[in-house]
N, C-alpha and C positions, 0 to 999 in steps of 0.2 A: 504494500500500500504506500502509497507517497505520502510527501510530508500534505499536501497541501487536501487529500484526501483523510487525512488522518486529523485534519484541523477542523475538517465537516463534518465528518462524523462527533468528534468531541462536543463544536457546537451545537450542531442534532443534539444532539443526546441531552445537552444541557437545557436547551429550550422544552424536550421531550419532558425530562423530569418537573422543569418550572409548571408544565400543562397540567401536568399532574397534580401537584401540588393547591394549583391553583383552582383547579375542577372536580379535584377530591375532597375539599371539604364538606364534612356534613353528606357525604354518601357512601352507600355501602362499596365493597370495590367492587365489584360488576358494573352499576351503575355507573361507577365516575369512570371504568376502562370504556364502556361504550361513548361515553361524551368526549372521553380523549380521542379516541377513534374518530368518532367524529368531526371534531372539532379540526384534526389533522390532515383526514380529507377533505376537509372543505377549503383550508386554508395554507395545505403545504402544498409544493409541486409533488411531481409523481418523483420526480429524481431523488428530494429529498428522504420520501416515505424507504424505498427504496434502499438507498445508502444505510439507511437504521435497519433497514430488514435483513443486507448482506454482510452486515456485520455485527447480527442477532446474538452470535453466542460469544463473541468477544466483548461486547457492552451489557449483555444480561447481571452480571453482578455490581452492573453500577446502576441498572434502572429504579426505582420506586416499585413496590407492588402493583399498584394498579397503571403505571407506565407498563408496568410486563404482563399485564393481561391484555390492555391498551393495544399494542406487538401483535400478541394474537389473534387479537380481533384483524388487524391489517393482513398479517399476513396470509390473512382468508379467503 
């Protein structure tokens, strides 16, 4: 992976987790995974979605719980 794909994913990941955070309050995680979901296809490019999905098991210990249910639902 290149440096400069390795800086996209990092910030992927970091905005992935902020969605989280920020959508997960006050819901069970199912719930806030599907509005993450959502919320990421409505509003990410397909490239971005992507880039987190192909580098799924190397950023999985750094996601939020319901970020990594969030993934699943994507990579659906």
């Amino acid at each position: 992976m290149t440096d400069h794909i390795a800086q996209q994913v990092q910030h992927n990941l970091k905005m992935f987790n902020d969605i989280a955070r920020n959508l997960g309050v006050g819901r069970d995680e199912q719930q806030a995974a599907e509005m993450i979901a959502a919320h990421v296809k409505r509003f990410w490019s397909p490239m971005m979605i992507d880039t987190l999905l192909a580098e799924r098991e190397s950023i999985e210990p750094e996601l939020l719980a319901p970020a990594k249910a969030a993934l699943t639902i994507l990579a659906n």
